[in-house]
C-alpha positions in Angstrom: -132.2 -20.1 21.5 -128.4 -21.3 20.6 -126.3 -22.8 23.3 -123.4 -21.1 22.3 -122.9 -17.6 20.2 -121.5 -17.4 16.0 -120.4 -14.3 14.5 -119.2 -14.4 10.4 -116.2 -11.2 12.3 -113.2 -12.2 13.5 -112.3 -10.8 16.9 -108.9 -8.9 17.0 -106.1 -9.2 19.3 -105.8 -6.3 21.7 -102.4 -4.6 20.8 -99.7 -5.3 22.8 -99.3 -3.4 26.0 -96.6 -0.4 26.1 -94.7 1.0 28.7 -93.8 4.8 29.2 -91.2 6.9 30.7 -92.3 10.5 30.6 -89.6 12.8 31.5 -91.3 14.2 34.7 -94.8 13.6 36.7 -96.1 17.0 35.2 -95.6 15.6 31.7 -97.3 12.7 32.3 -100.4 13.8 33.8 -100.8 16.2 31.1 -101.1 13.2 28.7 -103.3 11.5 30.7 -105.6 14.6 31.0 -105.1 14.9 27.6 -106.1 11.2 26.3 -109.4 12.0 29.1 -108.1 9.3 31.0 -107.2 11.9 34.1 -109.6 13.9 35.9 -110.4 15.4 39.0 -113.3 14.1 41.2 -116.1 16.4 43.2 -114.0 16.4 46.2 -110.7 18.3 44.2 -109.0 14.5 44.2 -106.9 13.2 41.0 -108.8 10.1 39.3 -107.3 7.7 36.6 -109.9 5.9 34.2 -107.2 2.8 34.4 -109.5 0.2 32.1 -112.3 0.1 29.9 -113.4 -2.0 27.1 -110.6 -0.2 24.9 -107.9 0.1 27.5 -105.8 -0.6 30.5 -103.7 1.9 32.4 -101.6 1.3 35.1 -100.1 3.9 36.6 -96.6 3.7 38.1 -94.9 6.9 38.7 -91.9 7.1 40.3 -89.4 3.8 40.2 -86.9 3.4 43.3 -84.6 0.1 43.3 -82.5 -1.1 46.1 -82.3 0.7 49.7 -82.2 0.0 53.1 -84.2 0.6 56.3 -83.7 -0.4 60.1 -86.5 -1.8 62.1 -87.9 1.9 63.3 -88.4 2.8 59.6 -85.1 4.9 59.2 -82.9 4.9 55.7 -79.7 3.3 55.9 -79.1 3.2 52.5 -81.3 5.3 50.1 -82.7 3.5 47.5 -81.9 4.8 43.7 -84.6 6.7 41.8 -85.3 6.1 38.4 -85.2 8.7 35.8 -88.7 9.8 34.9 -92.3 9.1 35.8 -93.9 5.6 34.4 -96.9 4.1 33.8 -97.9 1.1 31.6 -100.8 1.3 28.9 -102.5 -1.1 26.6 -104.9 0.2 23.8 -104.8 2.6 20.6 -102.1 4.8 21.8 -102.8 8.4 22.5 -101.7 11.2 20.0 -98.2 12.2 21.2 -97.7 9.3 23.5 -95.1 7.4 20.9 -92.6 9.5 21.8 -92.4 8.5 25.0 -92.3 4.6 24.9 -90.0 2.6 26.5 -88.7 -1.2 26.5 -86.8 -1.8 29.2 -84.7 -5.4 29.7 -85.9 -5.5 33.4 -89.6 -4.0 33.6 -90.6 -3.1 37.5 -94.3 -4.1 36.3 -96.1 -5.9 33.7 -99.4 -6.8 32.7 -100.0 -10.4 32.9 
């Protein structure tokens, strides 16, 4: 048996990841449930199918910057809330989901 593994195909690069801003959390999960990558478990909870061999989702929500708390926990300052709901996503992008991309010029998160 062969120490190491040919193939005559060339692999393909994954495509790029893409980030998303839908315009509210209810939009967004009805993508998600949409692509199949949302779904609710046995117990009634909300599941994300965040990576398999043909995707990675990371799911961000809701972005807050800034803000300020005391030592007991207690806003001084709120922080500022982002318009939309946001996730990131790297695969063959779901029907619909073009519409929706987004490329900030300070992403919160990225995948590395």
């Amino acid at each position: 048996m062969p120490d190491t593994l040919t193939t005559t195909e060339e692999l393909e690069a994954p495509p790029a990841p893409t980030m998303f801003r839908f315009p509210d959390e209810a939009t967004g999960l009805a993508a998600l449930a949409a692509a199949g990558l949302r779904f609710m478990d046995e117990d009634g909870n909300q599941q994300f199918i965040t990576a398999s061999h043909t995707h990675s989702l990371d799911v961000i929500g809701t972005i807050t910057r800034g803000g300020e708390w005391d030592e007991e926990g207690n806003v001084i300052t709120p922080p500022e809330t982002l318009d939309g709901w946001h996730l990131n996503y790297q695969g063959e992008l779901p029907d619909g989901w073009e519409n929706y991309t987004v490329t900030p010029e300070k992403p919160v998160r990225i995948f590395l």
